[in-house]
C-alpha positions, 0 to 999 in steps of 0.5 A: 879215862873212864877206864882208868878212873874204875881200874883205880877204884878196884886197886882202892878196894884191894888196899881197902881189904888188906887195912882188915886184913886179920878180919879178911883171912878169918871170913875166908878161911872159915867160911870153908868150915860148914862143910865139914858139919855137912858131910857128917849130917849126910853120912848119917842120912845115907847110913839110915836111908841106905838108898839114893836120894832123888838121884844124889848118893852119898859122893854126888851129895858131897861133892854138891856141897863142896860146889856150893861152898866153892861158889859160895866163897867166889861170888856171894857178896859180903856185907855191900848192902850193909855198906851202902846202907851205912853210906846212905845213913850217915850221910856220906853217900853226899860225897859221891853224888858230888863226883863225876861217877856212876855209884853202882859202877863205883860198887861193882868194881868193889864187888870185884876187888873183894871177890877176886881177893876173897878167892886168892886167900881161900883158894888153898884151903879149897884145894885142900879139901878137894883132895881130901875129898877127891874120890868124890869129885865128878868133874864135868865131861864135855867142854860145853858144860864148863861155858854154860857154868861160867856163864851161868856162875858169871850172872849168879854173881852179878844177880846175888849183887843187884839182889844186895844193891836193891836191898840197901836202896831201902835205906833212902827211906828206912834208916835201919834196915837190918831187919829186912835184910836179915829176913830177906837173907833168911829165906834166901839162904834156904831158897838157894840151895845152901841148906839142901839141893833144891830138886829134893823138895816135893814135886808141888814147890817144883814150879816154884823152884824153876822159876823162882829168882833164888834158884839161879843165886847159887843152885842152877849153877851147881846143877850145870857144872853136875851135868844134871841139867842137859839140852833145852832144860839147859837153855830154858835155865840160862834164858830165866837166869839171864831174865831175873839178872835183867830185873834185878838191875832194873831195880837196883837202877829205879831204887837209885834214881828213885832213892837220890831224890828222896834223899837228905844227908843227915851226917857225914 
């Protein structure tokens, strides 16, 4: 029966999708789009420099950003925290606290629905670009690269999901966060990988980047399924990712039950 009840909130999600669906197939497709500007500011890079950079050559390069729009587009959540923040403003989230369910289940099964729709649409264009830059993929070459990267991809999705659940927990006490978000979501941005590899950042901020929360969102994954992180290295990388998912729920939970009794419906 529980099972039951979460399967139909991931068919609703599906439905939910499709009413935007012009608005969906836009966000996905475009999406893609970045990755284009980015291999001609790197062309231009390698073509001053004419040398590797900290290991990565023009290809390796390339395909680094190709993995990060790929995984970019299979698990980075869009616009949950807005959501959620939006059902706590306006009073709606009242009606979910009247039903027999547990609200962050209610959100992961959205969360799902979403994903999975998301990468059925932009998968097309993905392929696309995957042949268009085929002499560029370096595809992983023992069996146990590709457990540890659906391992590590697995948790990176759940983490970036806690990360935006915790972060629309702050609307119980600050009805507009928009501001939050967008600072918190700048430095993510940047602390992720998505602007550059991480490992090209001078020695000193080494330290920070192994341990920092940011790093296992979206670059730790890449560096796995790039085969540049082998054996304990590995291993040490799969357990702080694990100990950061494990945070990050943790608080999401403690900023919902801390949240709930703080709240008081002003809408709905």
């Amino acid at each position: 029966m529980m099972l039951t009840k979460y399967v139909k909130i991931f068919d609703i999600g599906l439905q939910n999708t499709f009413v935007y669906r012009w608005n969906f197939l836009l966000r996905a497709v475009f999406g893609i789009v970045p990755l284009i500007g980015t291999v001609f500011l790197w062309k231009a890079v390698f073509h001053s420099k004419g040398s590797a950079i900290n290991g990565y050559d023009y290809a390796s390069m390339i395909f680094y950003f190709m993995l990060t729009v790929f995984l970019d587009n299979l698990i980075t959540p869009t616009e949950d925290e807005w959501q959620i923040a939006a059902e706590i403003r306006d009073g709606r989230m009242s009606a979910f606290l009247t039903k027999p369910m547990n609200y962050l289940g209610y959100r992961i099964m959205l969360f799902l629905s979403y994903r999975l729709l998301y990468i059925a649409v932009v998968f097309v264009p993905i392929i696309g670009l995957a042949w268009f830059f085929r002499d560029y993929l370096r595809f992983p070459e023992h069996a146990m690269t590709w457990l540890a990267f659906t391992t590590s991809t697995v948790m990176a999705a759940f983490l970036q999901f806690f990360t935006a659940y915790s972060l629309a927990m702050i609307a119980f006490w600050v009805l507009e966060i928009s501001t939050i978000v967008f600072l918190f979501f700048t430095f993510e941005f940047f602390l992720n990988g998505h602007v550059f590899p991480l490992d090209v950042m001078p020695a000193a901020l080494q330290g920070f980047v192994h341990w920092s929360p940011f790093t296992y969102e979206l670059f730790f994954p890449v560096q796995v399924v790039m085969e540049r992180v082998h054996g304990a290295a590995l291993v040490e990388g799969l357990i702080i990712q694990a100990g950061w998912l494990f945070i990050s729920w943790v608080s999401a939970r403690t900023l919902w039950m801390m949240g709930v009794k703080k709240y008081q419906a002003v809408g709905g």
